[in-house]
N, C-alpha and C positions, 0 to 999 in steps of 0.2 A: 984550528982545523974544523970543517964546517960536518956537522955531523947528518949520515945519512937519515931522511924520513925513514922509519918503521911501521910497520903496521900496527905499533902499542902507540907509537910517540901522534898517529895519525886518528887513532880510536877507531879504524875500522872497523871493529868487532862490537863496539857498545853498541847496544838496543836501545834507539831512541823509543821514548815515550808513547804510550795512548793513554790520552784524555780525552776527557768530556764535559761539552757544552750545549746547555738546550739540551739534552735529549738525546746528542749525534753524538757518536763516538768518533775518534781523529786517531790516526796513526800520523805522529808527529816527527816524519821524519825530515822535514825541516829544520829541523833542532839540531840536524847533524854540521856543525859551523867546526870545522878544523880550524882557521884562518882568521889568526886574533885583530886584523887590519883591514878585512875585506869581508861588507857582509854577505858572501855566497852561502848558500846551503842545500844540503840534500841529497839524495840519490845521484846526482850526476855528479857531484864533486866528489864521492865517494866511488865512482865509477871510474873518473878519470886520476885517482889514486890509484886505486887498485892496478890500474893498467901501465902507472909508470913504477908502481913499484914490481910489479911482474916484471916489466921489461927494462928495468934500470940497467945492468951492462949494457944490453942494445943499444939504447939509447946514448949514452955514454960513450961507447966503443968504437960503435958501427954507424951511428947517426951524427955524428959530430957534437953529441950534447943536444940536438935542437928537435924540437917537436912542431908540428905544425898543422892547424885545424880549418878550416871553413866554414864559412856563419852568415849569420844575416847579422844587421845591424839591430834586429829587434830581438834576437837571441841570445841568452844569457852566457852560451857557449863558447865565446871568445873569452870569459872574463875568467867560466869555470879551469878552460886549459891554462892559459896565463899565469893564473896566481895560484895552479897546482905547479907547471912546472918552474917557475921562481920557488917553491918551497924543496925543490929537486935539483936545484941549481942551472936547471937547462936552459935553455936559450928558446926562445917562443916566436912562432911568425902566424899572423893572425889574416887568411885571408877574407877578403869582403870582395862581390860582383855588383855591377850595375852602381856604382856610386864612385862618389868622389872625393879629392882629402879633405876640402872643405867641408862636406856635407858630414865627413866621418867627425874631423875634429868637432863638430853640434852636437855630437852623441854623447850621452850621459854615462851609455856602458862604453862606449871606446873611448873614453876616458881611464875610467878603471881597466879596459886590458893596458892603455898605455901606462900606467900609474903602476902594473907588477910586471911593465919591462919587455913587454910585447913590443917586435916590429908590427907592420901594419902591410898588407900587400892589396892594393885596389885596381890592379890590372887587368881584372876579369870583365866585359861586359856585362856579364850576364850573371841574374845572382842564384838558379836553380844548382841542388848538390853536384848534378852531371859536371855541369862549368865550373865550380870550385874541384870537384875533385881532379878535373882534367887539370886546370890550372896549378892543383898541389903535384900533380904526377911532373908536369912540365919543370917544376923546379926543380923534383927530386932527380931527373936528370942531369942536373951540374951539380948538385950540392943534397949529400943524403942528408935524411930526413925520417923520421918518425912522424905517420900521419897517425892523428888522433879524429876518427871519424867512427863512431859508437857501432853502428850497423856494420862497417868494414871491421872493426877490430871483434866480433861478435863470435867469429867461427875461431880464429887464432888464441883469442884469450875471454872465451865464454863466465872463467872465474871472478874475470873483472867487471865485465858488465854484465852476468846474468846474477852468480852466484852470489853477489857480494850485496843484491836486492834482495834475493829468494830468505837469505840471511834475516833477514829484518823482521820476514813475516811470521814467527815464532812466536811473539809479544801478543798475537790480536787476539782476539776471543771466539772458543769456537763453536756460540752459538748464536751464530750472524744470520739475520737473514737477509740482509743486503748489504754488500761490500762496493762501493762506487771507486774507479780510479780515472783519474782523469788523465787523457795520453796524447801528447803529441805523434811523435813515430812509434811508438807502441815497444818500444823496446823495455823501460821501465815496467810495463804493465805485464810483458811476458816473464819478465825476475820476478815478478810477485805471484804469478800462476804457477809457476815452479816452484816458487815457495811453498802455497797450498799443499802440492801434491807433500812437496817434503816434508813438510808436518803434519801432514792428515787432519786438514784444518776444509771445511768445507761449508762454507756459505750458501745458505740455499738460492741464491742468484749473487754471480758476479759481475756488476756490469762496468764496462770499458767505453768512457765517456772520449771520444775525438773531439776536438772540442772546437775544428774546424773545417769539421765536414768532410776529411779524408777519412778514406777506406784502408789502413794502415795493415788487415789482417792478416797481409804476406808475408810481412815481419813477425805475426807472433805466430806463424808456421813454420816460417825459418827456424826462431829460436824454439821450437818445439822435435823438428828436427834433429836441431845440433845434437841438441840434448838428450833425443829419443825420448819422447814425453808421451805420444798417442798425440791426441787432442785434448786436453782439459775442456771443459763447460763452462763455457762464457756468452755473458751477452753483446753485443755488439752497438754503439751508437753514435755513429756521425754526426753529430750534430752542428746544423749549419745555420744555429742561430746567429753566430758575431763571425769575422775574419777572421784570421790568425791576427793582423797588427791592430785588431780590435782590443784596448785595454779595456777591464770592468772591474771598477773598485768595490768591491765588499768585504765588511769587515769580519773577521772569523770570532775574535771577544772583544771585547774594552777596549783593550790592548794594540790589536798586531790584524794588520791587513791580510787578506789570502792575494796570494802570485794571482796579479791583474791581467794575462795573457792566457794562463792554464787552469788552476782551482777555482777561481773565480767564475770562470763560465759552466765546466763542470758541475762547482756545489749549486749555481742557480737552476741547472735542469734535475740538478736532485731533488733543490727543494717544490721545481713545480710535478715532478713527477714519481718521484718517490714516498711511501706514507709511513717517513720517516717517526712520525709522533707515536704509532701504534708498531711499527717492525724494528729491531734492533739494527740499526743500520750504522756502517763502520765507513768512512770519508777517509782515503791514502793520501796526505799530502803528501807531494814527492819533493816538494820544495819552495825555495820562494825570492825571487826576484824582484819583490817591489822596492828593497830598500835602494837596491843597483839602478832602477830605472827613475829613483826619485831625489838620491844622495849623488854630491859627487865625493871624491876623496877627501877633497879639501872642505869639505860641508861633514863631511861625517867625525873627522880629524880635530874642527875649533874647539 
């Protein structure tokens, strides 16, 4: 008998690490690896736990087993639902816009969703979330389904994607005077401002690094909202140095690369504009994707 995930057997609750390098302080929540086969990590694989262990009957009962996401091919997001719901037993259909099977079967990370048992659906023209989400609505019409879509599941199950951030921020130290997070949609970044408030942890500037130039601030309104927060005090920064399919290799020690799409662009406008050598300044990894965009299974596996 295959036994259900837990939130003990999944370690939602452990407090990854802060350490230090140079000078910088690092919230290491990268380090959060469930997945003894698959190297995903972070805040978003702990997100998409939390949400199938909230809605496990659902899914089970009322969804046929099967969950299903929309992604880009440059997003680590097909690979985090995937190889969450294979460790749930569920059934996964991973959709992709604007591409083709060929072009998908080139990809390193649709690889790894097909490696933890993903269909693959590339019927959409178009790859903006509008046209995946239409295109996931369109299927739920013959066949339910559980969508896994962060910002839609935000209002129904706040615990899983807000709280299970906010959670994390307990560890940091509170006398920062600059806390940098680096955000794509800005949903992570609103779990960690919730945080703040809930441990009365207050950095004298927090700033919310976008790291492609989107104005993301609707969403950390939203989730202030839900939540009834007020406003927290944040600084805001688009930054439209790189693209988003801009990758930028920097190393964070010796050791271990920073996520080539997100921290990576982020800690370079920290380092030219923050004076990190004289202010105590604390760097949020949320996680890290370079192993997925640089390993395949079978390269990781020999």
């Amino acid at each position: 008998m295959t036994l259900i995930p837990t939130y003990e057997s999944l370690r939602i609750y452990d407090i990854t690490p802060v350490e230090e390098y140079n000078g910088i302080i690092y919230k290491r929540d990268d380090k959060y690896l469930p997945f003894d086969d698959v190297p995903i990590s972070g805040g978003k694989v702990r997100q998409a736990a939390c949400l199938m262990l909230n809605n496990y009957d659902t899914i089970k009962n009322e969804c046929n087993g099967l969950v299903a996401t929309g992604t880009s091919v440059n997003s680590p997001q097909g690979i985090v639902v995937s190889r969450t719901a294979k460790e749930f037993g569920f059934d996964c259909l991973v959709v992709f816009g604007a591409t083709k099977k060929e072009t998908l079967m080139r990809n390193l990370m649709v690889r790894w969703v097909l490696d933890s048992g993903a269909r693959l659906d590339y019927e959409c023209g178009i790859g903006y979330d509008s046209a995946l989400n239409a295109r996931i609505k369109k299927i739920s019409n013959t066949i339910k389904l559980f969508h896994v879509k962060f910002g839609i599941n935000l209002e129904s199950n706040p615990d899983a994607i807000i709280n299970s951030i906010a959670y994390q921020v307990q560890n940091i130290p509170h006398d920062l005077d600059n806390l940098i997070i680096p955000t794509g949609s800005a949903i992570t970044a609103g779990g960690i401002l919730c945080g703040l408030k809930e441990y009365n942890i207050n950095p004298k500037r927090v700033i919310i690094v976008q790291i492609s130039g989107y104005d993301r601030q609707n969403m950390l309104h939203k989730i202030f909202n839900v939540l009834d927060l007020g406003y927290p005090h944040y600084e805001y920064v688009a930054d439209t140095t790189y693209p988003y399919s801009k990758n930028l290799y920097i190393k964070l020690n010796n050791t271990e690369m920073l996520d080539p799409v997100y921290e990576a662009k982020a800690y370079e406008w920290m380092i030219k504009n923050i004076d990190y050598k004289n202010e105590k300044t604390l760097f949020w990894i949320i996680g890290n994707s370079y192993y997925v965009r640089t390993l395949t299974p079978q390269m990781l596996r020999e």
